[in-house]
MOPAC internal coordinates of N, CA, C and O (Angstrom, degrees):
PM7 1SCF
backbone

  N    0.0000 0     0.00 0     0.00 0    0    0    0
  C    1.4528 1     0.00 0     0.00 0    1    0    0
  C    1.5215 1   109.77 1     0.00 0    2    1    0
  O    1.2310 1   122.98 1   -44.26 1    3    2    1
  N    1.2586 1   111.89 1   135.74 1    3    2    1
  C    1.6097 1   120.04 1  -172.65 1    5    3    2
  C    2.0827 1   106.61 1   -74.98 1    6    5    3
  O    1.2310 1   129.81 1   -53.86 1    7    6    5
  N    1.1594 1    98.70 1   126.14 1    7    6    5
  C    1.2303 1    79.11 1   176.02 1    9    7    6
  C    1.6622 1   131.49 1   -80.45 1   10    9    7
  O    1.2310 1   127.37 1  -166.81 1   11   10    9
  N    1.6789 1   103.42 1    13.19 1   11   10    9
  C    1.8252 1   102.47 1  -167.85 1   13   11   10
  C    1.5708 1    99.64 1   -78.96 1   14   13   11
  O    1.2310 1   124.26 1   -28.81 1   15   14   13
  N    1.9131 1   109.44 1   151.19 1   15   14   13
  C    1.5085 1   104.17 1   179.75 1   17   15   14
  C    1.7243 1   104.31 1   -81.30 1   18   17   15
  O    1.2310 1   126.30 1   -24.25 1   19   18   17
  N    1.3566 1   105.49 1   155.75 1   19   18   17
  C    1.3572 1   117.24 1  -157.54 1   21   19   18
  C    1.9973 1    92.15 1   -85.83 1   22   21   19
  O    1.2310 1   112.40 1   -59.01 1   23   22   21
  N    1.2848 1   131.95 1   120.99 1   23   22   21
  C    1.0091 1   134.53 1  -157.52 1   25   23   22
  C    1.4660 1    97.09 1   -95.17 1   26   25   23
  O    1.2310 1    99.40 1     0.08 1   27   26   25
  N    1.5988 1   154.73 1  -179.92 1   27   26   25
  C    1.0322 1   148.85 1   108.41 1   29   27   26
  C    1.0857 1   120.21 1  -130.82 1   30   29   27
  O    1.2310 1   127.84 1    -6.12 1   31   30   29
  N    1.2947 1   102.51 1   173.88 1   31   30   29
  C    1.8239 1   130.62 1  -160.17 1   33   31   30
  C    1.3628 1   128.19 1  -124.99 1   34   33   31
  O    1.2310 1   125.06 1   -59.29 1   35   34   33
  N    1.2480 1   107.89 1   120.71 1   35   34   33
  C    1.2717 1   100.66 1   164.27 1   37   35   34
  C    1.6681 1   123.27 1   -54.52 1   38   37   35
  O    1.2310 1   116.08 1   -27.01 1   39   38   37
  N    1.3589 1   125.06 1   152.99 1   39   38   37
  C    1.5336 1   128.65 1   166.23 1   41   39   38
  C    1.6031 1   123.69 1   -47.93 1   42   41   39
  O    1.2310 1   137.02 1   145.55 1   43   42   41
  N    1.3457 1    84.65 1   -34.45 1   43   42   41
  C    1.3188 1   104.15 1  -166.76 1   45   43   42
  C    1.3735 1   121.44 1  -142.40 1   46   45   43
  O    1.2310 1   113.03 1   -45.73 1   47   46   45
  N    1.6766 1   130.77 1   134.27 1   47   46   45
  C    1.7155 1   122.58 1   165.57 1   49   47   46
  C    1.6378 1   102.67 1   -27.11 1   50   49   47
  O    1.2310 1   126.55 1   -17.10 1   51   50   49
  N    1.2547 1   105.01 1   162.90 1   51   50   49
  C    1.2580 1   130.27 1   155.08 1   53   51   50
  C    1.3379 1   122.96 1   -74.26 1   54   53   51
  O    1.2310 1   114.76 1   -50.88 1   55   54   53
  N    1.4994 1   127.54 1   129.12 1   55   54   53
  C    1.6649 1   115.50 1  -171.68 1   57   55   54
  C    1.5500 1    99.74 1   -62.76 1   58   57   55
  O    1.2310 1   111.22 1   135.31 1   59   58   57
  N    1.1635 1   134.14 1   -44.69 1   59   58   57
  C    2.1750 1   119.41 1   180.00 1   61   59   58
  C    1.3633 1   112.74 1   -56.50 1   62   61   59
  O    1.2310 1   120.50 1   164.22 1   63   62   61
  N    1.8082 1   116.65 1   -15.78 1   63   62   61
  C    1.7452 1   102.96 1  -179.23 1   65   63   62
  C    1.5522 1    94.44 1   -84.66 1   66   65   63
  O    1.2310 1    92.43 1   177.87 1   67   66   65
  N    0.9320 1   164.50 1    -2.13 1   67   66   65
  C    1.6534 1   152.11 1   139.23 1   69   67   66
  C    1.5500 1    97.71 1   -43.22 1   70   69   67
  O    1.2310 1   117.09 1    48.90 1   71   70   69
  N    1.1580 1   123.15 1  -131.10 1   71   70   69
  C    1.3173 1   120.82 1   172.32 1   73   71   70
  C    1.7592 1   117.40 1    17.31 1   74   73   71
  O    1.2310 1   117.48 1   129.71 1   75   74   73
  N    1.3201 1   122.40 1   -50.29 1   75   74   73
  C    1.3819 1   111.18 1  -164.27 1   77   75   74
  C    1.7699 1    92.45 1   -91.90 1   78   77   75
  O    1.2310 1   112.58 1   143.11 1   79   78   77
  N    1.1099 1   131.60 1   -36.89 1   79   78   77
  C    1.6266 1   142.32 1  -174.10 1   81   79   78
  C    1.6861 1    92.84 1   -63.04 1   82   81   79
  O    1.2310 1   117.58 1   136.23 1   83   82   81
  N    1.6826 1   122.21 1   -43.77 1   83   82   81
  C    1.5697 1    98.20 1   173.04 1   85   83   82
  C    1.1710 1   110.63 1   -84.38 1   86   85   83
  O    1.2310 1   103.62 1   168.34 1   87   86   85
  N    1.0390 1   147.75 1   -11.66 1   87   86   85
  C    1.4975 1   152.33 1   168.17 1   89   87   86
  C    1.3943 1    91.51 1   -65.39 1   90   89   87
  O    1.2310 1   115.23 1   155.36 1   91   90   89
  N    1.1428 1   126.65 1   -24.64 1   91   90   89
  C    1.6872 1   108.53 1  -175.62 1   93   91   90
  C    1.5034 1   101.53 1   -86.78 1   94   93   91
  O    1.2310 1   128.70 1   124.38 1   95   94   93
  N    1.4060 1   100.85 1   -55.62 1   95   94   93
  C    1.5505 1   108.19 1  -157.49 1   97   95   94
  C    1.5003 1   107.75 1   -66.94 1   98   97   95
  O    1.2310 1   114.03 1   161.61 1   99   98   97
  N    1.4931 1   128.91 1   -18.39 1   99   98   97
  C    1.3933 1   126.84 1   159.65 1  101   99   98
  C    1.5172 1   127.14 1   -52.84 1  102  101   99
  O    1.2310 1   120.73 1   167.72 1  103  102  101
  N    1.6965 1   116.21 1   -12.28 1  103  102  101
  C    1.2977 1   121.96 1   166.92 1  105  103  102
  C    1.5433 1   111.17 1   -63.65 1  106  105  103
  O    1.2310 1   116.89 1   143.22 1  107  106  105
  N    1.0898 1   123.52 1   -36.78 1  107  106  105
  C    1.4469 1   110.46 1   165.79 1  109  107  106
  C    1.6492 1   130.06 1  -136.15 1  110  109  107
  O    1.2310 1   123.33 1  -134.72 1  111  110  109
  N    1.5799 1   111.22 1    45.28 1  111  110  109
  C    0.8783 1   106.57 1  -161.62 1  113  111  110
  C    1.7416 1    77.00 1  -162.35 1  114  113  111
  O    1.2310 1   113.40 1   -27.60 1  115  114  113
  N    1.4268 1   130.08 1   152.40 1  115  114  113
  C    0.9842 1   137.31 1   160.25 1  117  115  114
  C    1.0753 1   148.76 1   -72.90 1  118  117  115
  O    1.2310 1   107.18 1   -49.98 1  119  118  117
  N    1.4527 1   141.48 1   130.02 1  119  118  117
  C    1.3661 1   134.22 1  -149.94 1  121  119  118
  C    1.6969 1   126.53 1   -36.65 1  122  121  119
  O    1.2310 1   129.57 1   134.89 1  123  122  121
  N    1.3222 1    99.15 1   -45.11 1  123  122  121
  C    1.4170 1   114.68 1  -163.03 1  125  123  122
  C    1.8307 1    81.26 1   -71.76 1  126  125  123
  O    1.2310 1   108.59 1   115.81 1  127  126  125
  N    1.1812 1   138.95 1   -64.19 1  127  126  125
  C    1.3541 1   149.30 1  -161.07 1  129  127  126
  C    1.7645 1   119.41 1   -54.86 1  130  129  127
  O    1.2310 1   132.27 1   152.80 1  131  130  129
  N    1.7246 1    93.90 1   -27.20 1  131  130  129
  C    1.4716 1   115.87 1  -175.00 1  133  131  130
  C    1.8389 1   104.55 1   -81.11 1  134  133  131
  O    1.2310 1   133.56 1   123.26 1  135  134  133
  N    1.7637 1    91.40 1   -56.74 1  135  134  133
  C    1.8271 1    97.41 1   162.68 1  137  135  134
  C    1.3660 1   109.72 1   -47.36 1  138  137  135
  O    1.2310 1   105.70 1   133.10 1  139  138  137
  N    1.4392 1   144.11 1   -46.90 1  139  138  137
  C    1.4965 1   126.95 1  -158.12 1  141  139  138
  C    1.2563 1    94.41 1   -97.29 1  142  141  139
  O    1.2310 1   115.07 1   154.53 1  143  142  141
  N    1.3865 1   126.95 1   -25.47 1  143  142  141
  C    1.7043 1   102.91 1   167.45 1  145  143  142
  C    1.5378 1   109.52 1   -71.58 1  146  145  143
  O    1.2310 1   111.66 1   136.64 1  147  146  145
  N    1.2383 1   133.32 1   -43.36 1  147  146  145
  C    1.6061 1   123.78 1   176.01 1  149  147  146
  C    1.4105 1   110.98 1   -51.25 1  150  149  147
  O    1.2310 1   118.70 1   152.01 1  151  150  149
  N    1.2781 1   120.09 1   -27.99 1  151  150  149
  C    1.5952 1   117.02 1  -176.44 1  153  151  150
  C    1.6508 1   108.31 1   -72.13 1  154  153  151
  O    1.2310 1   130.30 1   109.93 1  155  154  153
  N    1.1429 1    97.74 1   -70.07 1  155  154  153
  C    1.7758 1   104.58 1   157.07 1  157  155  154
  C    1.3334 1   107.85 1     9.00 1  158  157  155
  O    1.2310 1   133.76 1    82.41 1  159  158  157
  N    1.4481 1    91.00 1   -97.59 1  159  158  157
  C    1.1308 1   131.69 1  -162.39 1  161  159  158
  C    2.1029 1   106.05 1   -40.92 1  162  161  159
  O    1.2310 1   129.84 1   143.57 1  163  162  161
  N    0.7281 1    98.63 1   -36.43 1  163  162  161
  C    1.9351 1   116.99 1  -167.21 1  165  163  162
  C    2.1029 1   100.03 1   -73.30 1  166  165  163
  O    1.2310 1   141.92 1   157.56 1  167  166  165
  N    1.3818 1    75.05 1   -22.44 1  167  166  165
  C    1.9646 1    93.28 1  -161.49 1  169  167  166
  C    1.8636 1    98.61 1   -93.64 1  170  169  167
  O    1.2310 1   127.62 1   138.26 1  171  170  169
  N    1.3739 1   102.94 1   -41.74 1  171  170  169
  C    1.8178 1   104.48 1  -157.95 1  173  171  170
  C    1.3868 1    78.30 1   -84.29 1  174  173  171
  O    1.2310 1   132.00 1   -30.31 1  175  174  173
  N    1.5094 1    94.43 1   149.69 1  175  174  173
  C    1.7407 1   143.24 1  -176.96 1  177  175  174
  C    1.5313 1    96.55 1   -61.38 1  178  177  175
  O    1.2310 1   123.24 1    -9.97 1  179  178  177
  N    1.1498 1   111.39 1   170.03 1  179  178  177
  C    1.8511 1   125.50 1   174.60 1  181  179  178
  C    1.1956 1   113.97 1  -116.14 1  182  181  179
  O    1.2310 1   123.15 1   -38.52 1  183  182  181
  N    1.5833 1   111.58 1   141.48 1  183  182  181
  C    1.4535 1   106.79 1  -142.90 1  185  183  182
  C    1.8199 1    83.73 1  -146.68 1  186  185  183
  O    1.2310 1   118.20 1   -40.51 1  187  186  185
  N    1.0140 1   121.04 1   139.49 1  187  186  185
  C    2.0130 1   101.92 1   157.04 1  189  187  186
  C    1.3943 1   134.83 1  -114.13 1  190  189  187
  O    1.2310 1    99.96 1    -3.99 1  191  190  189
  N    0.7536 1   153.85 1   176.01 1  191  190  189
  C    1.5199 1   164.76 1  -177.06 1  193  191  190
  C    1.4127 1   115.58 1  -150.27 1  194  193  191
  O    1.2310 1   117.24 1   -27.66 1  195  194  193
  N    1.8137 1   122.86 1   152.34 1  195  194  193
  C    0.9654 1   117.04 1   154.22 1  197  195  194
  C    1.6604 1   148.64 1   -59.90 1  198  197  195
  O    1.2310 1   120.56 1   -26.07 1  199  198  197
  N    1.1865 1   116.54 1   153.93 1  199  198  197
  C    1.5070 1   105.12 1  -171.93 1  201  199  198
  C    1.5952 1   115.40 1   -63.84 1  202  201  199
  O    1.2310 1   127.34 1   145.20 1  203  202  201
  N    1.3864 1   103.48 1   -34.80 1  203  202  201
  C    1.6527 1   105.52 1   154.79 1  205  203  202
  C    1.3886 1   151.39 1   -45.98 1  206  205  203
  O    1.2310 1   141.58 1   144.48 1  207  206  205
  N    1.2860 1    75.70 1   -35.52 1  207  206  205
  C    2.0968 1    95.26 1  -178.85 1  209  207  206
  C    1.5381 1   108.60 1  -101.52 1  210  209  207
  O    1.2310 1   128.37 1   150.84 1  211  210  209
  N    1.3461 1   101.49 1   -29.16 1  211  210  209
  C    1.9432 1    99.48 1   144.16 1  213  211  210
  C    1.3174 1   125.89 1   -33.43 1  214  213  211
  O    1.2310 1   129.64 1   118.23 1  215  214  213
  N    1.2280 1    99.03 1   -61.77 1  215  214  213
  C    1.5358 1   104.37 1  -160.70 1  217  215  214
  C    2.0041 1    86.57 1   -99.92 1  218  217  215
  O    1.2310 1   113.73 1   171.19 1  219  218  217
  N    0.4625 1   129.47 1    -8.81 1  219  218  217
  C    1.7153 1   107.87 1   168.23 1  221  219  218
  C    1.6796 1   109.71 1   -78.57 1  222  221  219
  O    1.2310 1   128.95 1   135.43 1  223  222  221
  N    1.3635 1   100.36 1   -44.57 1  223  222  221
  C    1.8994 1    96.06 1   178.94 1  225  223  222
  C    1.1529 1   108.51 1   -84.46 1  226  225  223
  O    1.2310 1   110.78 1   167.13 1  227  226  225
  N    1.0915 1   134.94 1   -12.87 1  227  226  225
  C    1.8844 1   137.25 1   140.55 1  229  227  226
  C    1.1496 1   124.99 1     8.18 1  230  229  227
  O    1.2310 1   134.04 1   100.09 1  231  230  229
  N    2.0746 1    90.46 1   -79.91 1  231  230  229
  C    1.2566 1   128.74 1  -140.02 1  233  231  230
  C    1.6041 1   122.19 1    59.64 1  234  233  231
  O    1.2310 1   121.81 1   175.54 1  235  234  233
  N    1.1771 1   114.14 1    -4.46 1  235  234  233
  C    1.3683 1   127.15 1  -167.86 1  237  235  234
  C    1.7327 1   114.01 1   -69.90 1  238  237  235
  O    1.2310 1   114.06 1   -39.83 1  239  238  237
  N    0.7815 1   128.85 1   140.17 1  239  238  237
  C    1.8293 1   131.50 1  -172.33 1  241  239  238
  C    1.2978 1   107.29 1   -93.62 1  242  241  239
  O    1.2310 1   115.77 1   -28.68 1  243  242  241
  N    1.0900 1   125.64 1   151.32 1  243  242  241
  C    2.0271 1   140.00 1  -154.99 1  245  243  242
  C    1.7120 1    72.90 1   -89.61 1  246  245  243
  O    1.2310 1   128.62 1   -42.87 1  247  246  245
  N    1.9004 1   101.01 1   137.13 1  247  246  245
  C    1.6732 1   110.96 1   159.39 1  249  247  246
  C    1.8276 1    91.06 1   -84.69 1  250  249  247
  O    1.2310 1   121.69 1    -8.82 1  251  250  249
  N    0.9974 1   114.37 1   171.18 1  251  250  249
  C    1.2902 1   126.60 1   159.08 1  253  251  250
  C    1.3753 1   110.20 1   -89.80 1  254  253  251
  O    1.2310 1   124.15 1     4.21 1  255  254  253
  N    1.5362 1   109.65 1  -175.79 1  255  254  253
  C    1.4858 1   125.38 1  -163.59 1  257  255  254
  C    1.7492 1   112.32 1   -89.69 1  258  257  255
  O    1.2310 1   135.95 1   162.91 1  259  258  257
  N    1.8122 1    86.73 1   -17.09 1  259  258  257
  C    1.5163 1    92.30 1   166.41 1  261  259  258
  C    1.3791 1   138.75 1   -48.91 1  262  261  259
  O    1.2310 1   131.13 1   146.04 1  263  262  261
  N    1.7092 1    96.12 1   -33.96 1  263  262  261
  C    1.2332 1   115.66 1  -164.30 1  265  263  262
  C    0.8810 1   116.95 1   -57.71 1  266  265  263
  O    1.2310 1   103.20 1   -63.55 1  267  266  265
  N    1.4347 1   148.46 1   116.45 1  267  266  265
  C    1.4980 1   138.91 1   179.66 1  269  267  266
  C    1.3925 1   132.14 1   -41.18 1  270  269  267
  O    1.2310 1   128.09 1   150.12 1  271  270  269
  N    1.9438 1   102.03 1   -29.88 1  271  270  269
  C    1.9886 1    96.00 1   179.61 1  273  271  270
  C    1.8547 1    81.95 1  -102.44 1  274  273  271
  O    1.2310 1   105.14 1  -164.74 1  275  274  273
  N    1.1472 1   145.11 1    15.26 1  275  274  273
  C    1.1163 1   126.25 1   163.96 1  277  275  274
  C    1.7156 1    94.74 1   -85.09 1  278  277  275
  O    1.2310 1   124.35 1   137.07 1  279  278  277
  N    0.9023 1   109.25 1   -42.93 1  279  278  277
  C    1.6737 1   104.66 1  -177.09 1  281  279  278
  C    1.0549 1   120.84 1   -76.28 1  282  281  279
  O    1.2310 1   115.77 1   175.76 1  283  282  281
  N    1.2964 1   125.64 1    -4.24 1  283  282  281
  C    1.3469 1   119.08 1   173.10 1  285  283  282
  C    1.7941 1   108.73 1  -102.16 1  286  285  283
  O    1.2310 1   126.10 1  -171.13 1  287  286  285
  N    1.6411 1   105.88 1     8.87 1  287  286  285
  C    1.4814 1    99.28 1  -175.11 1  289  287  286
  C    1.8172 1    97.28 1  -117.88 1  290  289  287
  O    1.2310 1   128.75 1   174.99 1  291  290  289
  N    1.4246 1   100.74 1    -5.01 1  291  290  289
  C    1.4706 1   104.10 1  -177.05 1  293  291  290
  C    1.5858 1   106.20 1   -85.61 1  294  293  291
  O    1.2310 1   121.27 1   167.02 1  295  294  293
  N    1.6218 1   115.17 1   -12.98 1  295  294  293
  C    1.3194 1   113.02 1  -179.77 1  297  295  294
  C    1.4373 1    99.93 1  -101.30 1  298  297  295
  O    1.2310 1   114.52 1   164.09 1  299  298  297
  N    1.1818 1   127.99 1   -15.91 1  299  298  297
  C    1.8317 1   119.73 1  -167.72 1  301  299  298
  C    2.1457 1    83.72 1   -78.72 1  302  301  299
  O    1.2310 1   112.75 1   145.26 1  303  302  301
  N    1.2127 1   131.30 1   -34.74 1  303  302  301
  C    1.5111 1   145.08 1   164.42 1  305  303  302
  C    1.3262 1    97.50 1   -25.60 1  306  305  303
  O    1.2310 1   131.00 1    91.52 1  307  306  305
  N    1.7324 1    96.38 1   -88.48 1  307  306  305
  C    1.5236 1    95.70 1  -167.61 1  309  307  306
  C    1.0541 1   122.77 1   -68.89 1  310  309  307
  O    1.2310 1   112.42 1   174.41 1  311  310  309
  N    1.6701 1   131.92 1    -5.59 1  311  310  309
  C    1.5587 1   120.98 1  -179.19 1  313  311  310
  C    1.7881 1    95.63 1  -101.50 1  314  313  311
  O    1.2310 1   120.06 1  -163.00 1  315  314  313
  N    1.1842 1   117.49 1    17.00 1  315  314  313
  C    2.1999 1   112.12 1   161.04 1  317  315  314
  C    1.1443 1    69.85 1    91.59 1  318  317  315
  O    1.2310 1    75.46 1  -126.70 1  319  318  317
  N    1.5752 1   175.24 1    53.30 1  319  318  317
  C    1.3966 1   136.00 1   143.88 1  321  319  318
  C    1.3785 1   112.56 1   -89.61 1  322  321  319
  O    1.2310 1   114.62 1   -39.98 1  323  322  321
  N    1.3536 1   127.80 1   140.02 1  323  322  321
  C    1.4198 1   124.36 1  -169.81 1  325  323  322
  C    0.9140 1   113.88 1   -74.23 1  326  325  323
  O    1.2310 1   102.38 1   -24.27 1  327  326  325
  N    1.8932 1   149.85 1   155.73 1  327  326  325
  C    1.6326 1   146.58 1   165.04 1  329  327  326
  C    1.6054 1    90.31 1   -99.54 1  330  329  327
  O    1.2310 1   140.64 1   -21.94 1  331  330  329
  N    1.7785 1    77.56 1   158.06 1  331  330  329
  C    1.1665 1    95.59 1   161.84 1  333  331  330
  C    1.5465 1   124.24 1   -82.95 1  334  333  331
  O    1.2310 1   112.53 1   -25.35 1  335  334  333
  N    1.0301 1   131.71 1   154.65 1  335  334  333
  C    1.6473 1   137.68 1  -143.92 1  337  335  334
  C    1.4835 1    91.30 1   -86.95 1  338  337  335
  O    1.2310 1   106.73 1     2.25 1  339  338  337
  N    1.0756 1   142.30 1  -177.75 1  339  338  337
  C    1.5139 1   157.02 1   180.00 1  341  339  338
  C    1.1437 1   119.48 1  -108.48 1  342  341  339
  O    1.2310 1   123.13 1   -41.36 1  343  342  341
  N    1.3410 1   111.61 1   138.64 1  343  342  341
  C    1.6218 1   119.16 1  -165.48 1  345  343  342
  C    1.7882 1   107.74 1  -109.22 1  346  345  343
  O    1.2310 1   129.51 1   -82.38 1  347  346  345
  N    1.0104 1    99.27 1    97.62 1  347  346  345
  C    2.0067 1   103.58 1  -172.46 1  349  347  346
  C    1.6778 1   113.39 1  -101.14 1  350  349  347
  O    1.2310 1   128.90 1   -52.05 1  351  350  349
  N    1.3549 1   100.46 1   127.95 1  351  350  349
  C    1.7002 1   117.76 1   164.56 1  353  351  350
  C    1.3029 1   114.43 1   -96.40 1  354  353  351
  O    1.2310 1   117.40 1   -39.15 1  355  354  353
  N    1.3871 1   122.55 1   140.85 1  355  354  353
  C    1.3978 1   125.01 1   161.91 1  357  355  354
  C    1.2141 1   103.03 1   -90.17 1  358  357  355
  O    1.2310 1   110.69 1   -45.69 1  359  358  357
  N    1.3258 1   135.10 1   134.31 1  359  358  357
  C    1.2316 1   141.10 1   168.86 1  361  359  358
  C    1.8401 1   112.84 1  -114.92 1  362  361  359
  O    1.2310 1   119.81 1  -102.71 1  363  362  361
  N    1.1643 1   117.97 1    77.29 1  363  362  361
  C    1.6384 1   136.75 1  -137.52 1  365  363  362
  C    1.8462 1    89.16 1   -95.15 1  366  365  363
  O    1.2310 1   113.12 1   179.26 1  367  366  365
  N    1.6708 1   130.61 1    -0.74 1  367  366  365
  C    1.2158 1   121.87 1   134.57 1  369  367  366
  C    1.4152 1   141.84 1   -60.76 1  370  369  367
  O    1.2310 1   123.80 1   139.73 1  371  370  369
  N    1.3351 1   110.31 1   -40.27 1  371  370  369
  C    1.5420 1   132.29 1   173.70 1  373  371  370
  C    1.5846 1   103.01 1   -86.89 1  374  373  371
  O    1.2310 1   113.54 1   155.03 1  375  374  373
  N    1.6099 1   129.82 1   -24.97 1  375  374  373
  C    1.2792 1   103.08 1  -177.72 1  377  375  374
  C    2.1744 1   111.30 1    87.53 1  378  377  375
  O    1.2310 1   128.81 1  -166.67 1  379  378  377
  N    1.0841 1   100.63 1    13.33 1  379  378  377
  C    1.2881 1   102.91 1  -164.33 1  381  379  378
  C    1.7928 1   108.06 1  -150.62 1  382  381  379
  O    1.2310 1   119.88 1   -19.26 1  383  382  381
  N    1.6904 1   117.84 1   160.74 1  383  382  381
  C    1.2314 1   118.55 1   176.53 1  385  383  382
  C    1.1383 1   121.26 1  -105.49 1  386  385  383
  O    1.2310 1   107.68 1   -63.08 1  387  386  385
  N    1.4882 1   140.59 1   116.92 1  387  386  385
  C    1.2605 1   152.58 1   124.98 1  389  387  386
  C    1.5009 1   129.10 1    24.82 1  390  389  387
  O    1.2310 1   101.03 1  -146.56 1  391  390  389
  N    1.2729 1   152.10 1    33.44 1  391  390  389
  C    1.0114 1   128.98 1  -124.33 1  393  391  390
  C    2.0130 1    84.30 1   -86.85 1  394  393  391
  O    1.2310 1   122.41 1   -75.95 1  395  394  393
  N    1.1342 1   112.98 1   104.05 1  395  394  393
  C    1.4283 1   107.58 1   165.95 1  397  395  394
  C    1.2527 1   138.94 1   -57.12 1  398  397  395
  O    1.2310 1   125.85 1   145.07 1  399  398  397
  N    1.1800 1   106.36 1   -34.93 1  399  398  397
  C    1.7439 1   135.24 1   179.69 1  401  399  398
  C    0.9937 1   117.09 1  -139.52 1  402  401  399
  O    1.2310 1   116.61 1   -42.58 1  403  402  401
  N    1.7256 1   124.05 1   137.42 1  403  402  401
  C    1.5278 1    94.48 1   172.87 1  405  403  402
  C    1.5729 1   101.67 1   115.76 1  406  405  403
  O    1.2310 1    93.00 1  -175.26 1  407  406  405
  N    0.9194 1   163.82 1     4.74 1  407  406  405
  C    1.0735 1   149.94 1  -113.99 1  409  407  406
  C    1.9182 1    96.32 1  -133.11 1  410  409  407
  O    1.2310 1   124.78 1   111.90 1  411  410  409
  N    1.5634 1   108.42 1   -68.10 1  411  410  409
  C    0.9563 1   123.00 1   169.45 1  413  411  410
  C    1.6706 1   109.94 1   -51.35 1  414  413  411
  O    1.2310 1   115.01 1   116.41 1  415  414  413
  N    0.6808 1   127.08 1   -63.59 1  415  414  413
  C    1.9297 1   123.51 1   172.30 1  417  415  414
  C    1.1831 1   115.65 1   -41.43 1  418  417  415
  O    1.2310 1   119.25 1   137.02 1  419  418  417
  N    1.8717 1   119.04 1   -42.98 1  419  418  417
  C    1.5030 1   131.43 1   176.05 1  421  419  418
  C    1.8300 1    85.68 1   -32.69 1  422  421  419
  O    1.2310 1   129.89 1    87.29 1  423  422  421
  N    1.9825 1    98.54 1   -92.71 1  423  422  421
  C    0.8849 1   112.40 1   164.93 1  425  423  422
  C    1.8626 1   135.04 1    26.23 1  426  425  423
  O    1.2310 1   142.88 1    84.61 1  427  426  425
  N    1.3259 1    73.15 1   -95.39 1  427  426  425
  C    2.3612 1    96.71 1   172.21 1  429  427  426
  C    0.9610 1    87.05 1   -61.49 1  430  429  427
  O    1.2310 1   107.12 1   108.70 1  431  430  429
  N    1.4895 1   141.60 1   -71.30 1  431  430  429
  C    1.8068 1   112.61 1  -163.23 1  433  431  430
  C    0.9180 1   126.27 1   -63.78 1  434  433  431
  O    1.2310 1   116.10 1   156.43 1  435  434  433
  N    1.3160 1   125.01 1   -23.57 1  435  434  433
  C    1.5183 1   133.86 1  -170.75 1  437  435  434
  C    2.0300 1   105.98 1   -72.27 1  438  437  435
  O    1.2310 1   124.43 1   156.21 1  439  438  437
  N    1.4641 1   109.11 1   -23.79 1  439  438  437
  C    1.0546 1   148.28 1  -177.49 1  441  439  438
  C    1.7370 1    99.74 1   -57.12 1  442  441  439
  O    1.2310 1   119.89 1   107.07 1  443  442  441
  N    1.3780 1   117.82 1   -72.93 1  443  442  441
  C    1.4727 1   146.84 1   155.75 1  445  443  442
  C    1.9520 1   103.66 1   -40.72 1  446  445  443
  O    1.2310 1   126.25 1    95.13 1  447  446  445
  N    1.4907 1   105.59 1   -84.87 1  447  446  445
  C    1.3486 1    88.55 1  -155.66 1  449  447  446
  C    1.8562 1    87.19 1  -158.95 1  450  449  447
  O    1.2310 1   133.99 1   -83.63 1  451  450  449
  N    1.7931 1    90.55 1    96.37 1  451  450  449
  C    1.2992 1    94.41 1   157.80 1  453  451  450
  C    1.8119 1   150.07 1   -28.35 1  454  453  451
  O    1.2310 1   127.54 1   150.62 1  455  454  453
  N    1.3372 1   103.09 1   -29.38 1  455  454  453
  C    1.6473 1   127.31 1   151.39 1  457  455  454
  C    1.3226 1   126.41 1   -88.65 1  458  457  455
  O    1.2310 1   115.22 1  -157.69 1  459  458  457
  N    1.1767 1   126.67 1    22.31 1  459  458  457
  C    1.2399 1   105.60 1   168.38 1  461  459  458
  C    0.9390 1   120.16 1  -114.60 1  462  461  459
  O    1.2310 1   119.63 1   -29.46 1  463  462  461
  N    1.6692 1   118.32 1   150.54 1  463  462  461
  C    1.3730 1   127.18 1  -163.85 1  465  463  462
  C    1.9190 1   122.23 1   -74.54 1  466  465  463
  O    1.2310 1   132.91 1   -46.86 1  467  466  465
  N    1.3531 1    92.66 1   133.14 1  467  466  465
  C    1.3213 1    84.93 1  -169.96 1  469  467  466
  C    1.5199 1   116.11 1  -112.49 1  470  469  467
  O    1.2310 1   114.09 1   -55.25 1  471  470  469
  N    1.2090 1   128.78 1   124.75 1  471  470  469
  C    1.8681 1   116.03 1  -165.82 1  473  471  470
  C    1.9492 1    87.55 1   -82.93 1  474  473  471
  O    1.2310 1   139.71 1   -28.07 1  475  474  473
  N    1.1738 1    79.38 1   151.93 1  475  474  473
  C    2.1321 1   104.73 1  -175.95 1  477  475  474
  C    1.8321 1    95.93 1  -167.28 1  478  477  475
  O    1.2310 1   136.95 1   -40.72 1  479  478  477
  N    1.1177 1    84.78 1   139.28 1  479  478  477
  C    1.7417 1   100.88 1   158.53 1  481  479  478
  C    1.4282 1    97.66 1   -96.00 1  482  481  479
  O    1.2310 1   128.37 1   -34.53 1  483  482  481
  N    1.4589 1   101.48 1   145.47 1  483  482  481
  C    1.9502 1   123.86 1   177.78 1  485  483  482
  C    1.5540 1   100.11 1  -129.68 1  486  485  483
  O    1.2310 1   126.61 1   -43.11 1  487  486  485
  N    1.0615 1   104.90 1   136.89 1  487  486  485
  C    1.6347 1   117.39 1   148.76 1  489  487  486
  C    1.4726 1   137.72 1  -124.13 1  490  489  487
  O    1.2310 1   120.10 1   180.00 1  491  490  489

């Protein structure tokens, strides 16, 4: 028997991670630009990647387990509750991905098992 915990997923984002991913992406990018990436995003297909190669085209640094929404996504893990999938930007100036949504869950799984696949829509 493998010892990794068995992760699951929702099918689909959650309808509030739209909304909070343009609330993100308006930090550096402008309203009108933040709306057509959230729209995007609602429209493009689901695709997955590893939790590794997440966070390498990131650039983004592992929170620890300390973190309070890492800990509160490391227990929805161990009690079977599914996450919501990850919401990814290409940002093809910087050379790097966006994690719009999602960030803290990256995180908790990465926590579990650096390889495992994670479903996210990208644009």
């Amino acid at each position: 028997m493998s010892g990794k915990t068995n992760i699951r997923w929702l099918p689909e984002p959650e309808v509030h991670d739209y909304p909070a991913a343009e609330s993100y992406l308006n930090l550096f990018n402008d309203a009108e630009t933040a709306a057509a990436l959230s729209r995007q995003l609602q429209e493009a297909p689901m695709t997955s990647f590893k939790a590794k190669d997440i966070f390498r085209a990131s650039g983004l640094s592992l929170l620890g387990i300390s973190n309070s929404h890492v800990d509160k996504d490391r227990l929805k893990i161990t009690d079977g509750q599914a996450l919501s999938p990850l919401l990814l930007v290409r940002d093809r100036n910087n050379g790097k991905v966006v994690v719009a949504d999602g960030y803290h869950r990256l995180c908790a799984v990465y926590s579990f098992d650096e390889d495992a696949v994670i479903p996210c829509k990208i644009v």
